[in-house]
LUMDOKE-164994 format. One line per 10 residues: their letters; for each residue y, z, x of C-alpha. Coordinates in Angstrom, 2 decimals. Layout:
N
a) Y,Z,X  ...
This chain:
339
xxxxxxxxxx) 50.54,23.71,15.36  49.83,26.19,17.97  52.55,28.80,18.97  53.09,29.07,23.18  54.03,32.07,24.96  55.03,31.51,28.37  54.58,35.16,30.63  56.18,36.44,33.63  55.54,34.10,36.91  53.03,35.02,39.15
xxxxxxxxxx) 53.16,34.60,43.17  49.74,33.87,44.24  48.70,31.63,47.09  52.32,31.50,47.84  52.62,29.28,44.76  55.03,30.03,41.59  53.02,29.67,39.03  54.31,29.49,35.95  51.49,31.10,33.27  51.71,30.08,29.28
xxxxxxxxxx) 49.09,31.62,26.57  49.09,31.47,22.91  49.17,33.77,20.25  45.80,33.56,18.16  46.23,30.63,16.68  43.06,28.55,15.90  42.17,24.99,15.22  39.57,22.97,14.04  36.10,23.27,12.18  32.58,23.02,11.67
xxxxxxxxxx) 30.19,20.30,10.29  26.79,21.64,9.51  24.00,19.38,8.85  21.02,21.61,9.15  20.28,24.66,7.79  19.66,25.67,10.86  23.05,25.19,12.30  24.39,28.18,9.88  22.12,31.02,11.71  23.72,29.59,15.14
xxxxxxxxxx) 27.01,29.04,14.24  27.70,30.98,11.03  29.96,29.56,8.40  33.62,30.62,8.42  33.49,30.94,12.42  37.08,30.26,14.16  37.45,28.22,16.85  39.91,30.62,18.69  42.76,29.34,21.18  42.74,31.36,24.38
xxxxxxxxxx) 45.18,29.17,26.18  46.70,25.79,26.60  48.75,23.62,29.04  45.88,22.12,31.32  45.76,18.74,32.54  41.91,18.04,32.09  39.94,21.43,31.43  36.49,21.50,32.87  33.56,23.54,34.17  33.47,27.02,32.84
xxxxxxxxxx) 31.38,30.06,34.32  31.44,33.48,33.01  31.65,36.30,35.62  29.24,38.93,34.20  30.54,41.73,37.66  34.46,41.17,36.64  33.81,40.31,32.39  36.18,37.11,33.03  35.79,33.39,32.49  36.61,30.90,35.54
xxxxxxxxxx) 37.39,27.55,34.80  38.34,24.36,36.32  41.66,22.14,35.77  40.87,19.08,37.78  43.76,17.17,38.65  46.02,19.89,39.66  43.53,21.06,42.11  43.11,24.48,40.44  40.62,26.95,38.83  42.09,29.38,36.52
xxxxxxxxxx) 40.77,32.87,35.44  40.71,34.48,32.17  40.23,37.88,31.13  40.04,39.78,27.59  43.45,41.86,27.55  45.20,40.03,30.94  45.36,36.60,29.89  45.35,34.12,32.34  46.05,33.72,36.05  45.20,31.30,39.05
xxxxxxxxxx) 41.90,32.11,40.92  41.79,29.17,43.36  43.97,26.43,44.53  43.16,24.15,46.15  39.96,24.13,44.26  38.34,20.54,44.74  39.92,18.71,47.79  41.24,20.21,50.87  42.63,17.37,53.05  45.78,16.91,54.38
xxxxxxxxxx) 46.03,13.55,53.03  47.85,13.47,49.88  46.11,11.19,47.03  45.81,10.51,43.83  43.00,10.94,41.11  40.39,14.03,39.57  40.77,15.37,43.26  40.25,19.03,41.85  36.76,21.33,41.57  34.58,20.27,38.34
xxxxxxxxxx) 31.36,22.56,37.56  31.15,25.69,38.66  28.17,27.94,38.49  26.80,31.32,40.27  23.95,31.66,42.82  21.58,34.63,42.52  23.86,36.61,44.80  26.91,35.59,42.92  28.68,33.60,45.39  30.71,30.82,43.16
xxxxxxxxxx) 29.43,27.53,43.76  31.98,24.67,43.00  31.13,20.89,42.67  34.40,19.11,43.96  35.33,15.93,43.44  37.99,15.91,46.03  35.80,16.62,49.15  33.10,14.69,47.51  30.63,18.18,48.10  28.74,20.73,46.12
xxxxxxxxxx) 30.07,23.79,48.00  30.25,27.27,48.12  33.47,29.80,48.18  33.43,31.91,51.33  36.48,33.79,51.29  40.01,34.39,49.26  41.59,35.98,52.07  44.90,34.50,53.22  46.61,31.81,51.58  44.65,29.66,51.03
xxxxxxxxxx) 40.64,29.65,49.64  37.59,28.39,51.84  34.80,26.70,51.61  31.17,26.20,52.80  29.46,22.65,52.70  26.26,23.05,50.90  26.13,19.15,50.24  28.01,16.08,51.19  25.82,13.38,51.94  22.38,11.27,50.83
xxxxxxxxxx) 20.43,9.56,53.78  23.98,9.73,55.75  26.32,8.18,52.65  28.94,10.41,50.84  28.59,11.39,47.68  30.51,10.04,44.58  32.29,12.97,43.34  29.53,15.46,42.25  30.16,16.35,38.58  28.10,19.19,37.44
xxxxxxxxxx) 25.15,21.58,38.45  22.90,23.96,37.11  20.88,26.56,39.68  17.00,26.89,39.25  15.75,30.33,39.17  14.23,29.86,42.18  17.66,29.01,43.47  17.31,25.30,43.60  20.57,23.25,42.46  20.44,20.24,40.30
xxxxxxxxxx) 23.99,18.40,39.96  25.27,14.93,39.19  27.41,12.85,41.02  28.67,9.94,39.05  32.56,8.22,40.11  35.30,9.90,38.15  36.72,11.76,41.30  37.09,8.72,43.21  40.95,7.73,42.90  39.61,4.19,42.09
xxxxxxxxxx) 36.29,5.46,40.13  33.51,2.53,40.83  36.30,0.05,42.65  37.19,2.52,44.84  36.90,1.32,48.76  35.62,4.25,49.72  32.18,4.63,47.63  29.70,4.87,49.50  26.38,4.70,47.21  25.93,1.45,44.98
xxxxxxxxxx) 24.50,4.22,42.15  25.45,7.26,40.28  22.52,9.40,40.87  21.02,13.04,39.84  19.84,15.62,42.52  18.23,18.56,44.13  19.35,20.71,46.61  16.37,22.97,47.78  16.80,26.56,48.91  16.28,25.23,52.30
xxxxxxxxxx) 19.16,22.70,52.73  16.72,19.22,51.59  18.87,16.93,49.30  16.38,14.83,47.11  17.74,11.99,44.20  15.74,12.40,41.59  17.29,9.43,39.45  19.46,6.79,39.48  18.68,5.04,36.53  21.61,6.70,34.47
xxxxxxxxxx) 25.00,4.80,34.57  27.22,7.67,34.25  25.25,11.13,34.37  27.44,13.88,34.08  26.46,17.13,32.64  22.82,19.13,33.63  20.97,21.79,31.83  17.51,23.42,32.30  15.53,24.88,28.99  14.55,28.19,28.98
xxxxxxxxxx) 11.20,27.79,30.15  12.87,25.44,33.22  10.40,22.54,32.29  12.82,20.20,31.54  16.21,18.99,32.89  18.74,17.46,30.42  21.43,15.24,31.57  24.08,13.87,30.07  25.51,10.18,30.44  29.30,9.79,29.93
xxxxxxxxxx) 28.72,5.98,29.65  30.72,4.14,26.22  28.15,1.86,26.68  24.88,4.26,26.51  25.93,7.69,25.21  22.99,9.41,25.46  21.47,12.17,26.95  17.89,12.25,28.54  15.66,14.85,28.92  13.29,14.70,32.19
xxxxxxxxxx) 9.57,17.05,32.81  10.43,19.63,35.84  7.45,18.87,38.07  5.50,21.89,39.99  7.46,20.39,43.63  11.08,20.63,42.15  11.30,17.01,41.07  11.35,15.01,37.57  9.04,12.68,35.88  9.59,10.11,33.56
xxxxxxxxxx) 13.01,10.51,31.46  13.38,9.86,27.59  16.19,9.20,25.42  16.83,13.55,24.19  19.53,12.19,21.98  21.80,9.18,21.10  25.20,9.56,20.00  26.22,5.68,19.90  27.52,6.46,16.10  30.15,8.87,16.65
xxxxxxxxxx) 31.30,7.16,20.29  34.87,6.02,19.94  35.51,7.00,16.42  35.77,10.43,17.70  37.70,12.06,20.97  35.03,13.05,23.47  31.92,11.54,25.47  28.43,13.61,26.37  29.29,15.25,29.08  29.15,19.72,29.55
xxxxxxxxxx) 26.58,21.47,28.34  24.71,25.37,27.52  21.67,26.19,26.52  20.59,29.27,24.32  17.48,31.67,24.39  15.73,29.08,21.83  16.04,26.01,23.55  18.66,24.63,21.53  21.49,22.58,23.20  24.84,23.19,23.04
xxxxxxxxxx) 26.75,19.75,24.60  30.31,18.07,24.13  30.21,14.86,22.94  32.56,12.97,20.61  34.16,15.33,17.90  33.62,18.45,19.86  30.29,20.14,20.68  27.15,19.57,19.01  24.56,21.75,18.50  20.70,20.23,19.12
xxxxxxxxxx) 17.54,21.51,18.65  15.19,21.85,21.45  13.30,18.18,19.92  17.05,16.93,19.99  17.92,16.79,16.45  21.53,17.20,15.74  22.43,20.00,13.59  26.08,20.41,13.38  29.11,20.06,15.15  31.93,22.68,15.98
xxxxxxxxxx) 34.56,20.34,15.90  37.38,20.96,18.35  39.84,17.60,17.62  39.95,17.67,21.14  38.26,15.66,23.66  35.96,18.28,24.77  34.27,18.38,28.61  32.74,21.53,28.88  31.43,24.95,27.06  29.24,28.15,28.51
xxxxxxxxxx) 28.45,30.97,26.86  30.19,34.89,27.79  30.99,38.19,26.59  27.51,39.50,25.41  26.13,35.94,25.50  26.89,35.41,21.47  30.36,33.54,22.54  30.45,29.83,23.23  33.78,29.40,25.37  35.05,25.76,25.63
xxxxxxxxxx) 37.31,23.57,27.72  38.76,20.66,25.58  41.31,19.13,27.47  44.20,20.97,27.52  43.11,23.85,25.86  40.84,26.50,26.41  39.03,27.36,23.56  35.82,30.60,21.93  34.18,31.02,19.39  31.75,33.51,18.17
xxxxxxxxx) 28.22,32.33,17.32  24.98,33.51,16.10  22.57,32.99,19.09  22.76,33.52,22.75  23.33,31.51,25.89  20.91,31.66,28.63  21.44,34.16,31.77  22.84,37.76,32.57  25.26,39.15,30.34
């Protein structure tokens, strides 16, 4: 059972908001099934409860400038900020849709993810855009259009990215943010595809042969482009050559998770990559660890349906967002990027 500790209210955006931690309490486990799963996650590692009380956790970034972790909670529109020593606070609201219109639905922001000059870049389902925050001032957040639209049609509900170092942006766009998810009248697109936003503004699909593609990593080297498919039907996620012009080449199957889907709480979707290659990626039980040929080493099992993990601090801790919970734990490798 974990202990809650509601704190004092905060005013922020004009908004009560009512903040609740916990103690450090800590849940779960680990399954290794590789030797090689003890040097990245060493045995006897906690899983470590930071905070709890969200609707659908989702799309953590860590903030190397201000040491802090932002993450998304989609339906109530929000993105939430954590810090080592001052807990947790609102960042942004609204975070994913900004009409006037009320509706229903994931209408909040989902990934999030820096550019090189470490403006926050926010895939919202809401707005249907991959866009970028301009400014916190007043009281309420805005918002720059990076993205909306394919050959004229809206997106879906763009899911997650992942930035090139050249500063490309791959990102997904599969239905979950659309209040009636593939029924819904206003879908635009008869496929869930993957793309690339160049530097220079050019929005190229790259794929639409997944059903449900959801989250996107790059390898160390940037030579190849995982993505994950949130389908019950083909839980899998593919792994796809980075050609010399930005695009992809033919996809294969990186890994299958068919024998854990629906016995366990969870569905590939979030993902992190270390130094070595090796993939970090929620999926049913938790996260699983795979090695850069996509064996499957272990899992740090959460018991929570888990959509989302990066890593922070000095790059050696994997934070997680499991549904309602946000969740660390130490490990023995590091993630990818500026610490």
């Amino acid at each position: 059972m974990v202990r809650e500790v509601c704190l004092a209210t905060f005013i922020l955006f004009n908004f009560l908001i009512p903040i609740c931690e916990t103690q450090a309490e800590t849940l779960g486990g680990l399954e290794s099934l590789d030797p090689a799963f003890d040097k990245l996650v060493p045995p006897g590692s906690e899983i470590e409860v930071l905070a709890e009380g969200f609707d659908w956790s989702e799309g953590p970034v860590w903030i190397k400038g201000d040491q802090c972790l932002l993450f998304s909670d989609i339906p109530p529109n929000k993105v939430h900020k954590w810090k080592e020593g001052e807990g947790l606070s609102l960042h942004l609201m609204p975070s994913g849709y900004t009409g006037e219109t009320e509706r229903g639905g994931e209408v909040g922001s989902n990934g999030l993810a820096l550019d090189a000059d470490g403006n926050l870049l926010l895939c919202q389902h809401g707005d249907r855009r991959v866009a970028r925050l301009e400014s916190l001032e007043g009281t309420k957040p805005t918002y720059e259009t990076l993205a909306d639209r394919y050959k004229g049609k809206r997106f879906n509900s763009p899911n997650d990215l992942v930035i090139h170092s050249n500063g490309d942006i791959y990102f997904t766009d599969p239905p979950y943010g659309l209040e009636k998810n593939m029924d819904d009248p206003s879908k635009e697109l008869d496929f869930q595809g993957v793309y690339r936003l160049s530097k220079d503004g050019e929005v190229t699909l790259l794929t639409k042969e997944m059903s449900r593609p959801n989250g996107i990593g790059l390898s160390p080297d940037e030579k190849t482009l995982y993505v994950a498919n949130s389908d019950g039907k083909a839980p899998i996620w593919k792994s796809f050559p980075v050609l010399e012009d930005g695009t992809i080449g033919e996809g294969k199957v990186f890994h299958d998770i068919s024998d854990r889907m629906g016995k366990m709480k969870g569905a590939p979707d979030g993902m992190a990559v270390d130094i070595h290659g090796n993939v970090f990626a929620t999926a049913p039980g938790g996260v699983i660890v795979l090695s850069p040929e996509g064996k499957r080493l272990g899992t740090i099992l959460t018991e929570n349906a888990t959509a989302n993990c990066t890593f922070g601090d000095d790059g050696s801790t994997l934070y997680m967002t499991a549904d309602s919970y946000l969740l660390r734990i130490k490990t023995g490798t590091k993630g990818l990027g500026e610490f």
